[in-house]
N, C-alpha and C positions, 0 to 999 in steps of 0.2 A: 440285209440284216444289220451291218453294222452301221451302215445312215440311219438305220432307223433307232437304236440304238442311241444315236448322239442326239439325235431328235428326242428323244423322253429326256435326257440330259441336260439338255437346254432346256427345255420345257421346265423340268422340276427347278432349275437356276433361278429363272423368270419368278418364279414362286413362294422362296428362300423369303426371309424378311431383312429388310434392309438392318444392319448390324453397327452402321453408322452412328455417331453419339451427336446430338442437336443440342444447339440452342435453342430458347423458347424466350419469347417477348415476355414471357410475364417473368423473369429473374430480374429482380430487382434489387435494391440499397435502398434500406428505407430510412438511413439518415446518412446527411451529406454533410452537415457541420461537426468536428469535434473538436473537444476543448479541454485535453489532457493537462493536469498538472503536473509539470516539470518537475525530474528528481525524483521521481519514481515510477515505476512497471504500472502503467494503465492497456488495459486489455480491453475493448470494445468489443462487445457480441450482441448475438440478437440484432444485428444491422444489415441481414442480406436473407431476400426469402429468394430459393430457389428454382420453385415455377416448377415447372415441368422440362426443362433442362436437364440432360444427360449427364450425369457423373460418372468419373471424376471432373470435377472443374480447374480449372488452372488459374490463379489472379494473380497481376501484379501491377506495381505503382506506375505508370509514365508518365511523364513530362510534368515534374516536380518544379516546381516554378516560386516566386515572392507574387503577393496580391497586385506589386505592378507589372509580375511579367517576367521578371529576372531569372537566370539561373539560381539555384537553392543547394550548393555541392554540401552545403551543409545537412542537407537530408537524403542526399542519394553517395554518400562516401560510407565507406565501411569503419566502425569504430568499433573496439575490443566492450564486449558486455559482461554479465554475470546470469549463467544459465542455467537452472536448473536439469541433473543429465537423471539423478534418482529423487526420490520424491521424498521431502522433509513429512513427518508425521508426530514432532513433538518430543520424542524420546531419546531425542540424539544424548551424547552422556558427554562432550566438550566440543569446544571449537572446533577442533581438527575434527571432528566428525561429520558437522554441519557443513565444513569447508569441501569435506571431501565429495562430498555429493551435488556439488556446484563446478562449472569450468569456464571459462575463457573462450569466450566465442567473437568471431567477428558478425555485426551486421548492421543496417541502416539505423540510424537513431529513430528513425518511424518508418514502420515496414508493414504490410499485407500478409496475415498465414495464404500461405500457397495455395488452398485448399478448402478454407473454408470462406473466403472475405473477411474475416475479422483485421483489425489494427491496431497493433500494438506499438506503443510509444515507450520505451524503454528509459530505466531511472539514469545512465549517462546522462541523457540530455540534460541540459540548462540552459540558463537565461544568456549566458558569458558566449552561447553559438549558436542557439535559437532565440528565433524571433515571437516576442511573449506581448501578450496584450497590456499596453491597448495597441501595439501593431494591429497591423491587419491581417501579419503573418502570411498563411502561403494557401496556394492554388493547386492541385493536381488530380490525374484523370487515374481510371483504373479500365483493365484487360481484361478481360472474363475468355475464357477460352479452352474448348478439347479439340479430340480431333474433328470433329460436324464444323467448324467454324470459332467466330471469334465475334466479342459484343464489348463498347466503350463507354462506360458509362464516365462524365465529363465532370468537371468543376465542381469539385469536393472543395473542403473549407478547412485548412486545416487551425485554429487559433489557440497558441498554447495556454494557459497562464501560469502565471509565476510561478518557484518555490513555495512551498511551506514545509520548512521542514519538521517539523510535526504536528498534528494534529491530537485534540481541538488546537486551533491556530488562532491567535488574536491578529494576523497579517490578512491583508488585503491582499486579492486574488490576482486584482489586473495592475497594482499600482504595488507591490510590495511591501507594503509600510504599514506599518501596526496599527491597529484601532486600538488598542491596549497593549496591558504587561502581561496582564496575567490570565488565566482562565481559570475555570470552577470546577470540582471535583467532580466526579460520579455520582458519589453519594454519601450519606453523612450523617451519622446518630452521636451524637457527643455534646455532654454537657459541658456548659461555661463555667469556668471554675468563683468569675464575679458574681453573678449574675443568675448561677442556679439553674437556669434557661437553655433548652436545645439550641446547639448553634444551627443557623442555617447555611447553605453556600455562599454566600453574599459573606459571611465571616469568615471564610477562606482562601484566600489567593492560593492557586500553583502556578508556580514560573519553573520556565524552561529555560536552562543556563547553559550553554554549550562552553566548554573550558579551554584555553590554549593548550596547544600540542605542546607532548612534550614531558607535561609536567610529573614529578617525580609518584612512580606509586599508582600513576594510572596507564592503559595497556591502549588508548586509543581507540578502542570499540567498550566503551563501560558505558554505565549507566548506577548512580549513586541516588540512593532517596534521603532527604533530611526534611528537620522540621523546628521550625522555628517559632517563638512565641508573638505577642502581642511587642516587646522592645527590643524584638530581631533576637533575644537570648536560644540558642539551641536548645532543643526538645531532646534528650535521649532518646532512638528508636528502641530501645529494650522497656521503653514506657507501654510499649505496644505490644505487651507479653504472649499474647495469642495468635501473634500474625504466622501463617505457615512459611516462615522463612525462606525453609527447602524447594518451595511451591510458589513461591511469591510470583517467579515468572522466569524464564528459560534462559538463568542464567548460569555462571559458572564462577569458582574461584572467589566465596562472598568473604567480604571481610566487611567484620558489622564492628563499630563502637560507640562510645557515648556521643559521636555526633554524626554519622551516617551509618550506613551501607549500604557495599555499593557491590558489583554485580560484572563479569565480566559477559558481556554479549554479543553476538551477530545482527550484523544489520541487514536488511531493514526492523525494525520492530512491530508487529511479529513479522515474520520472515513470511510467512504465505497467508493467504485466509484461509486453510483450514481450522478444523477446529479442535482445541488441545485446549488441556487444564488451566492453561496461563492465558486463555483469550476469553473474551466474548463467548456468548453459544454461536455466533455465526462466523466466528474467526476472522473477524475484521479487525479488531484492535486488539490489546496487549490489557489483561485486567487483573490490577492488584488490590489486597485488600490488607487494609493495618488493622487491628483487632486487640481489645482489650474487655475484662471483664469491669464493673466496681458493684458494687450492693449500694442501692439507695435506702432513701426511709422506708420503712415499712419492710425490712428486709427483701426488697424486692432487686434484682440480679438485672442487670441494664446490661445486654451486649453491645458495646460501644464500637464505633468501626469510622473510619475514614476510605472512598476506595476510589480509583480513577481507573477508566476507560481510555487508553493513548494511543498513539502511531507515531516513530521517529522513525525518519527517513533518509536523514545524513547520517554517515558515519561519524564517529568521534567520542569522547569524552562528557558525557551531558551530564547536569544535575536536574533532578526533579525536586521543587522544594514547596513543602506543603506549608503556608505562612497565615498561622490563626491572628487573624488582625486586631478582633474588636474583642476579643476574650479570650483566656487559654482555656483549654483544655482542662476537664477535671477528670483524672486518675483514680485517688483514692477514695474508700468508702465516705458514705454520710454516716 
């Protein structure tokens, strides 16, 4: 009775479904080159379909190498990052807010989510400890693997390129060096005060000025808007009676006068791409608007605006300076 017993035992065993997790030839990487810019959080997805491979998956980076082969202690050492631990959504009410929901982590300056294959290149890096094009930069393999086994997928491409610290950027990607000074606004309805005539973009420069440390009256994370005329004369921003101050964009502690203000902030700008009142609808960049009413002829009511679409990436002291070149600005009525 009880052989036979162990005999149906077995038997149902033999039967069971195998409980083991596989890999499958079709998990793939469907891009092998990437070409993160340096200095800030680039996140790569959409780069690993997973077949019919058993989950969870496990990934990670090995044999991080230079395009001739070298060791790369530069990409496989751990260095202190900035993380988000609770999720920014816009509303923070000061700094210490925004700060406190970020920590101090350690990890590779380019690293593999565990979990899903994505890679993320993190804003530490630079050009001063990575290798940026037109190097050749660096070579390395990735581990796929649960418990069913393990799968190598070889000769990823890693080529960074430069800084930009913000964006639009008149700097060159693989060579560093400016095609210009300055770049063009967003957008733009304002009449010329010589000339009667809409300006267009081409009649106004924005430059981006990042200021020495230090200087008295700024906090080392600001960001200052000014605006200047056709013989560099300051513009009051109080010219620009309609602009939502309060709203202009996620800053703090503003102190406005007759020839800036300026804005205490967290960097990066904006700090994430979701999407809040101060960004884009897609939360990719930082969007303000100056605003002004006048009445033309015919009593007709002209909403005047100047507005730029941005991204700063370094920390520090920056000015943004809006520079009407070929004509000022006309304010008052006709």
């Amino acid at each position: 009775m009880l052989s036979g017993i162990m005999s149906i035992l077995v038997s149902c065993k033999k039967n069971l479904p195998d409980n083991r997790l596989s890999i499958a030839n079709d998990s793939q990487y469907t891009q092998f080159l990437y070409q993160p810019t340096l200095g800030r959080n680039t996140l790569f997805t959409n780069n690993f379909t997973y077949g019919n491979s058993s989950r969870p998956l496990d990934f990670k980076i090995v044999n991080m190498r230079t395009f001739g082969g070298e060791p790369a202690p530069e990409l496989t050492k751990l260095y202190p990052v900035k993380v988000w631990k609770t999720a920014y959504d816009g509303t923070e009410k000061s700094l210490a807010e925004i700060e406190a929901k970020r920590v101090i982590e350690n990890h590779p300056l380019f690293e593999v989510r565990p979990h899903s294959g994505e890679f993320l290149m993190w804003a530490e890096a630079n050009s001063n400890m990575i290798k940026a094009q037109p190097d050749s930069g660096y070579v390395f393999d990735v581990e796929m693997s649960n418990t069913g086994g393990r799968k190598y997928f070889q000769n990823f491409r890693l080529r960074p390129l430069r800084e930009r610290p913000y964006e639009p950027s008149p700097l060159d990607p693989i060579t560093g060096q400016g095609t210009g000074t300055s770049v063009s606004p967003s957008g733009l309805f304002i009449t010329g005060q010589r000339t009667g005539q809409a300006l267009t973009s081409s009649d106004v420069r924005v430059v981006f000025n990042k200021l020495p440390k230090g200087l008295p009256g700024y906090s080392g994370h600001s960001i200052s808007f000014k605006f200047v005329d056709t013989l560099a004369q300051t513009i009051d921003p109080n010219k620009f009676a309609l602009t939502d101050w309060g709203n202009l964009l996620h800053g703090f502690n503003m102190v406005k006068d007759a020839t800036k203000v300026k804005f205490d902030v967290a960097y990066p700008v904006p700090l994430t791409a979701y999407p809040t009142k101060y960004t884009t609808t897609d939360g990719r960049a930082a969007h303000v608007v100056f605003r002004f009413d006048r009445q033309a002829f015919g009593a007709v009511l002209l909403h005047c605006y100047v507005a730029l679409d941005f991204r700063i990436y370094e920390e520090g002291d920056w000015e943004i300076i809006f520079q009407f070149k070929n004509d000022k600005p006309k304010f008052d009525n006709d």
